[in-house]
C-alpha positions as CSV (number, residue, x, y, z in Angstrom):
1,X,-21.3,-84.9,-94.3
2,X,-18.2,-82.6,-94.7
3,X,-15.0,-84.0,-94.0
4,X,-12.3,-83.0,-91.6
5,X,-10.2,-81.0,-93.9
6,X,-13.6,-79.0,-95.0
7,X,-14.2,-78.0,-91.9
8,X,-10.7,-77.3,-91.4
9,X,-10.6,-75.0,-94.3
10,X,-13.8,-73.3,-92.7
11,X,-12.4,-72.6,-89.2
12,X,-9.1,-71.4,-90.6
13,X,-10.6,-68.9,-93.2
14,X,-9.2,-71.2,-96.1
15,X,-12.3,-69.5,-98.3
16,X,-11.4,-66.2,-97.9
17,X,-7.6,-67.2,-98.6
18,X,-8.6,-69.0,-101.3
19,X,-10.6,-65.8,-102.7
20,X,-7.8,-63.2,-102.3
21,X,-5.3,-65.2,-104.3
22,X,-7.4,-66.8,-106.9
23,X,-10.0,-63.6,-107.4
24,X,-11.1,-63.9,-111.0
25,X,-13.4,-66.9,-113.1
26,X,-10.5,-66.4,-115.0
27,X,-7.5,-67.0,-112.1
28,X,-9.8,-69.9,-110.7
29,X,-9.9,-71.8,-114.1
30,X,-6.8,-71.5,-114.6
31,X,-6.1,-73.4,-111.1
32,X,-8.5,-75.7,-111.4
33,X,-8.3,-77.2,-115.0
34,X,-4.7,-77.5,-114.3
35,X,-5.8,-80.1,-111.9
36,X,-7.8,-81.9,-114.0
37,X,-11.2,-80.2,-112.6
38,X,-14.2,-80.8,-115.3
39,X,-15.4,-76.7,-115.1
40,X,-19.0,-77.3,-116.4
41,X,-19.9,-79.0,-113.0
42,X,-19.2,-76.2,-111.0
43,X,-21.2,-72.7,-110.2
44,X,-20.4,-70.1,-112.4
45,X,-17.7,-67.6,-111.0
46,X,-19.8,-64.7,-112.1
47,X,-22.5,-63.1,-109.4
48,X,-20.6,-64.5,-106.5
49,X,-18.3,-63.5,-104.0
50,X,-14.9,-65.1,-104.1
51,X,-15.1,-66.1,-100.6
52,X,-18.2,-68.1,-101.4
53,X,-17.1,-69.3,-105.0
54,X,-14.6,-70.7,-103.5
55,X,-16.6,-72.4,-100.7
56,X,-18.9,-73.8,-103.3
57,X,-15.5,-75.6,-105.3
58,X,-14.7,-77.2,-101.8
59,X,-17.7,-78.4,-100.9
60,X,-17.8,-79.8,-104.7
61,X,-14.7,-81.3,-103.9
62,X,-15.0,-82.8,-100.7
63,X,-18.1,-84.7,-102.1
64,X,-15.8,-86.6,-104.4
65,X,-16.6,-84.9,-107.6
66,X,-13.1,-85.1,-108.9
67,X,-10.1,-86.9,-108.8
68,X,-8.3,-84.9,-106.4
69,X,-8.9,-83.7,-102.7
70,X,-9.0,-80.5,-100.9
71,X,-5.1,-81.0,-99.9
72,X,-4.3,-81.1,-103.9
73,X,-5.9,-78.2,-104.4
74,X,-4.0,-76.3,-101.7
75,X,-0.9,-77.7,-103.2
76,X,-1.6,-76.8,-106.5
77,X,-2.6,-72.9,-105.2
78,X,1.1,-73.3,-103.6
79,X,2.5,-74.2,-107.0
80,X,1.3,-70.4,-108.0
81,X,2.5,-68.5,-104.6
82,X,5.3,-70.1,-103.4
83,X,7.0,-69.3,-100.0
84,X,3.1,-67.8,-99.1
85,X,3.1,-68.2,-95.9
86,X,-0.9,-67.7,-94.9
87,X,-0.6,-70.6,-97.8
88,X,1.8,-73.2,-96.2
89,X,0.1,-73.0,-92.7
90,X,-3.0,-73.7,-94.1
91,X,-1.8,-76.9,-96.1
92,X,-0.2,-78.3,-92.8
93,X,-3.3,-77.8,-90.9
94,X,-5.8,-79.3,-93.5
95,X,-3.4,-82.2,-93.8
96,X,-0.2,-82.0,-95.9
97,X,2.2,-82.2,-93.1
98,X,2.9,-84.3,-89.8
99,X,0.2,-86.6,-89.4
100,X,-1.4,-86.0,-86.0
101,X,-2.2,-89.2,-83.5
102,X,0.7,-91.3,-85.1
103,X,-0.7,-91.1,-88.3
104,X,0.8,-93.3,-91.7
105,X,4.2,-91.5,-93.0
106,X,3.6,-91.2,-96.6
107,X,6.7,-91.8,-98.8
108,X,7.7,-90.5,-102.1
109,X,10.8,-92.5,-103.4
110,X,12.3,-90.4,-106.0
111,X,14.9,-92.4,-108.0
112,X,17.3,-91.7,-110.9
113,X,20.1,-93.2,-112.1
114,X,21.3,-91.7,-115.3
115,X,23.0,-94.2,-118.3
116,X,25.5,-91.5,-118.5
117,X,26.7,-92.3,-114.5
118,X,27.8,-95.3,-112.5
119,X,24.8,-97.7,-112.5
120,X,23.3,-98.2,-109.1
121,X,21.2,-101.0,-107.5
122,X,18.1,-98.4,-107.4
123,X,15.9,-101.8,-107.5
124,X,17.4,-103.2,-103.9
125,X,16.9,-100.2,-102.1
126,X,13.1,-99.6,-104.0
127,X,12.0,-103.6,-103.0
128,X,13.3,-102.9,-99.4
129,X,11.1,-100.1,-98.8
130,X,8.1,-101.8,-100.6
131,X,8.7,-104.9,-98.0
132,X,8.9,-102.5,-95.3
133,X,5.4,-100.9,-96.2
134,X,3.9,-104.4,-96.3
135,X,5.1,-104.9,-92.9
136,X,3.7,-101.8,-91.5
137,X,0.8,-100.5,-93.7
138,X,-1.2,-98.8,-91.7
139,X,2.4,-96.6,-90.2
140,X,4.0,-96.5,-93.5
141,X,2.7,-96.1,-96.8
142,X,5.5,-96.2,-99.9
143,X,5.2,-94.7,-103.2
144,X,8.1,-94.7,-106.0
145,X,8.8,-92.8,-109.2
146,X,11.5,-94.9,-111.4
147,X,13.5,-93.0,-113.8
148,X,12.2,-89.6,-112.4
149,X,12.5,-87.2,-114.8
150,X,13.0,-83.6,-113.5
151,X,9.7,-82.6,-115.0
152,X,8.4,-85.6,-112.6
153,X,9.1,-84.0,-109.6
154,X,6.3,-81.8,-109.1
155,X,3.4,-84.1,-111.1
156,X,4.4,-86.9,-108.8
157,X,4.4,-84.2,-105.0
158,X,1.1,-83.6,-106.1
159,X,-0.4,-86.9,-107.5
160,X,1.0,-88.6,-103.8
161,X,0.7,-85.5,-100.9
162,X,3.6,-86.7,-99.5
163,X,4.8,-86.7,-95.8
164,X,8.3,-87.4,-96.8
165,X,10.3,-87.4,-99.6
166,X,13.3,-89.9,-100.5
167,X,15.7,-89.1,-102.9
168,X,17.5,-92.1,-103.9
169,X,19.9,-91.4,-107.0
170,X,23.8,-89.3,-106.9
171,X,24.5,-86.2,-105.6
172,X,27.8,-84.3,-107.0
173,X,30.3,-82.3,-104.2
174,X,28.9,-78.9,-105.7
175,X,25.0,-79.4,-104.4
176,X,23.1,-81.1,-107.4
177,X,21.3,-83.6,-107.5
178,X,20.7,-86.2,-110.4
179,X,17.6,-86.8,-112.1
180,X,17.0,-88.0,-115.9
181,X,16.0,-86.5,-119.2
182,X,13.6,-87.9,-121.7
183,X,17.0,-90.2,-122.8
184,X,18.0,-91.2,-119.6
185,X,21.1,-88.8,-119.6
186,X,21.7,-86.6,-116.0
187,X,19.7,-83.7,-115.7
188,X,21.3,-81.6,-112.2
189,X,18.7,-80.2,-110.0
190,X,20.0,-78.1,-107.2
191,X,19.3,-78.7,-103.7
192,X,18.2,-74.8,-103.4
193,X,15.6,-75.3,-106.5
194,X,14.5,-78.8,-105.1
195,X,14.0,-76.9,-101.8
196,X,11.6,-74.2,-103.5
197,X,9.4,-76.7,-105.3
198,X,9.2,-78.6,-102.1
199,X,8.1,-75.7,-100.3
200,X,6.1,-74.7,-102.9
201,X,4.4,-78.1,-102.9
202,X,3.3,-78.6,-99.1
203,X,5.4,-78.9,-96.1
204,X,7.1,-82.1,-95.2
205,X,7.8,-83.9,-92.2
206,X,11.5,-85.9,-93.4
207,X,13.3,-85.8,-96.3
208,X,16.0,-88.1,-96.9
209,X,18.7,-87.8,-99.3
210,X,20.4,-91.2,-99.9
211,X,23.3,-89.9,-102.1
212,X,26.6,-88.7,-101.5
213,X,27.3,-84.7,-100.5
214,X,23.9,-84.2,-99.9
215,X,24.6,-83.9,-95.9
216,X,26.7,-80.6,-96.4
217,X,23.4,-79.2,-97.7
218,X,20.6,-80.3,-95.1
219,X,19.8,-76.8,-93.6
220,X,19.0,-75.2,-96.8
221,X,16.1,-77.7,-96.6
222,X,14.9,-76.8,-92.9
223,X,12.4,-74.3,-94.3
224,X,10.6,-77.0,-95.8
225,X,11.1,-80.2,-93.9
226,X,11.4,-80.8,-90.3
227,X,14.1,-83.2,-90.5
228,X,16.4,-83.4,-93.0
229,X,18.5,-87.0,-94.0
230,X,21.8,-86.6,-95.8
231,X,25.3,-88.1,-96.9
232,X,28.7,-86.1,-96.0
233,X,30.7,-88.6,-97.8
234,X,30.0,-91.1,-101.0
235,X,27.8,-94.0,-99.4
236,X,28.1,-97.7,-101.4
237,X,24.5,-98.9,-102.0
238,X,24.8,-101.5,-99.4
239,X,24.8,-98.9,-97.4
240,X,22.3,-97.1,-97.7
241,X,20.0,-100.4,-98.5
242,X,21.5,-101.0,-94.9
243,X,20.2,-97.5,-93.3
244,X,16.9,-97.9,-95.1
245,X,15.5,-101.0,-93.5
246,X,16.7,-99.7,-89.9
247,X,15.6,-96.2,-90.4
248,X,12.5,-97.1,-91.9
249,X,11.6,-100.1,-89.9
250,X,12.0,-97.9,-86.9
251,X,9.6,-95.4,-88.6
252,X,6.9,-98.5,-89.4
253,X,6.8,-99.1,-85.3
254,X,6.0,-95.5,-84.4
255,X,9.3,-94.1,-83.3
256,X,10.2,-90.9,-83.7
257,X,12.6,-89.6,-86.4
258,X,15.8,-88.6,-84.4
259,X,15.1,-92.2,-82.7
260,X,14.9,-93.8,-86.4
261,X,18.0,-91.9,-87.5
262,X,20.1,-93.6,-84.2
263,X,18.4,-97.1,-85.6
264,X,19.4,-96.8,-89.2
265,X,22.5,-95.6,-88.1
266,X,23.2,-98.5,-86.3
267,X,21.6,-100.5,-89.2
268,X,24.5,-99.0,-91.1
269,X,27.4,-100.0,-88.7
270,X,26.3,-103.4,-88.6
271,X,26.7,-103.2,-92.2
272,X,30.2,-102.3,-92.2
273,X,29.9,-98.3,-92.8
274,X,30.3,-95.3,-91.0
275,X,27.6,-93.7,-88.8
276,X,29.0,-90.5,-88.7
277,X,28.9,-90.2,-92.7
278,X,25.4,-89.5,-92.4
279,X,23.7,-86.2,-90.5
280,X,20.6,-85.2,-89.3
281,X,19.3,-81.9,-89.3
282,X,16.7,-80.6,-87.9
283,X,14.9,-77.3,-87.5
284,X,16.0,-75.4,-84.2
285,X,12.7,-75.0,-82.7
286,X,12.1,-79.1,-82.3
């Protein structure tokens, strides 16, 4: 029986998408072994129209054939058009972005902290949110990347599908954020290229950005996440271990993020920080 997101993919004209940007055997193999698709179990590209090549893949996929879903695919078409906008509305409706009916918030943790920068507690913040998932599985699923690399970033969007994204790691006055090299050593990512590889990759519901500076730049993030977490000022690691459980706690019971984002901040008073050195930023339609 097809799944949800086939029949998504039907209703929406997700074939005929499919078949305009990826219109060759040669364009589709290209996609799909990149994925990690095995081509000899598929129909040959030849003698069929793209439209219902393309059909054929999904239907292959949706029966489990591979180790990737319909979603991954979409993600992975994104990868090649990015900013497509026929592209990005069809990942959000098959499944990559708010979960409908109070569905589980997927997390990626992304964390770096560089030998050649102050050495922070990444470990504290990462067993907090593990704790917090075990207390509220079925609202809040966690998934970290240690030592992410800045060639990890979009493997590990892809591998997960995430629903939000935390960035736990430093942020410099000037927009960058830190991520590693193969030696450890700071690699800076900007927050205008993270926001094109997220958008490439699917929409996101949050994104949280638990390192200092990175509040000046939350609207250049709107165009890929709904709401968008950030720092104005340098934020010790107790403090943002102390925002974490509130903000995510308040996530695992169902609430809403503006109505996490007043918990967590609260978390963070308590703690002995400042609530107004985070923001929250949100797209203008919501």
């Amino acid at each position: 029986m097809a799944s949800e997101a086939f029949r998504q993919l039907q209703r929406s004209g997700g074939f005929a998408l499919l078949g305009q940007l990826f219109p060759t055997g040669a364009s589709a193999a290209e996609l799909l072994s990149g994925l990690g698709a095995d081509l000899s179990r598929l129909v040959p590209f030849g003698g069929l129209p793209a439209a219902q090549y393309w059909r054929a893949v999904c239907e292959e996929i949706d029966r489990g054939a591979f180790a990737f879903d319909l979603i991954w695919l979409l993600q992975g078409a994104a990868l090649a058009y990015p900013g497509n906008a026929e592209l990005r509305a069809l990942i959000a409706l098959v499944g990559g972005g708010p979960r409908p009916n109070g569905g589980p918030m997927r997390l990626l943790m992304l964390m770096a902290s560089p030998t050649d920068e102050t050495r922070m507690r990444l470990e504290a913040e990462h067993r907090e949110l593990r704790a917090l998932a075990r207390a509220h599985g079925d609202r809040l699923q966690v998934e970290a990347s240690p030592a992410t690399r800045a060639a990890d970033i979009i493997p590990e969007l892809l591998r997960f599908g995430p629903t939000a994204v935390h960035f736990a790691g430093h942020g410099t006055p000037d927009g960058e954020l830190l991520f590693e090299d193969e030696h450890g050593r700071a690699v800076p990512v900007s927050v205008e290229v993270l926001a094109k590889v997220f958008l490439a990759c699917g929409p996101l519901v949050c994104a949280v950005f638990n390192s200092c500076y990175t509040g000046r730049y939350g609207p250049s993030m709107l165009d890929v996440a709904e709401f968008v977490v950030g720092a104005r000022e340098p934020i010790t690691d107790r403090q943002a271990i102390a925002f974490n459980g509130g903000f995510y706690a308040a996530l695992g019971d169902g609430r809403a993020v503006p109505d996490a984002f007043g918990v967590g901040s609260a978390a963070l008073l308590l703690a002995g920080g400042d609530g107004d050195h985070l923001t929250l930023d949100r797209r203008p339609d919501r």
